[in-house]
N, C-alpha and C positions, 0 to 999 in steps of 0.2 A: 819600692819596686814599681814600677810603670813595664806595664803591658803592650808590644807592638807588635800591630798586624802588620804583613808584607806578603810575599811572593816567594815559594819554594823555587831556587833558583835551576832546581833538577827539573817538578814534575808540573810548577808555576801554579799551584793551589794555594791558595790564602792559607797563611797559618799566622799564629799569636807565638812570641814568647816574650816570656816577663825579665826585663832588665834591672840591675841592680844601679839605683843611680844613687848609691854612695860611695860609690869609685870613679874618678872623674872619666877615664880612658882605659879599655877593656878590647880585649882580644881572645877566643876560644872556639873549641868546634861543638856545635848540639845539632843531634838529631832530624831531620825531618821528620814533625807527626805524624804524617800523608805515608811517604815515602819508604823513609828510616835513614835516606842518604844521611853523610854530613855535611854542613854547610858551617863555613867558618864565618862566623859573628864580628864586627870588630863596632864600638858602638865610643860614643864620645857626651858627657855631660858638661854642663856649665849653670853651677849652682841650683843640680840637681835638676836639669830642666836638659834634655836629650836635643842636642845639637847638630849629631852624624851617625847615622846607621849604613850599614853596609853589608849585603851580605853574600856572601861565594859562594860557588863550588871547589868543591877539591881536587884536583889533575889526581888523577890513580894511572 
């Protein structure tokens, strides 16, 4: 697991969350800790070592 800070793309508060990097290529929606929005994750490894994060909001 590796841990990444960024930017709530809603309310733009630093938050953490912990990625699982024994999946090379991941896509899902969590939470906002700040907020509670959801923001969609989509995160990329290369031999366990995080290569691309990216994070959304969701069009409602």
């Amino acid at each position: 697991m590796v841990e990444h800070y960024f930017n709530c793309p809603y309310c733009w508060e630093p938050i953490s969350m912990l990625l699982d990097s024994s999946v090379s290529k991941q896509t899902y929606i969590e939470d906002c800790e700040v907020c509670c929005n959801p923001i969609q994750v989509s995160v990329a490894f290369l031999n366990m070592e995080l290569i691309d994060f990216q994070s959304n909001s969701i069009e409602q």
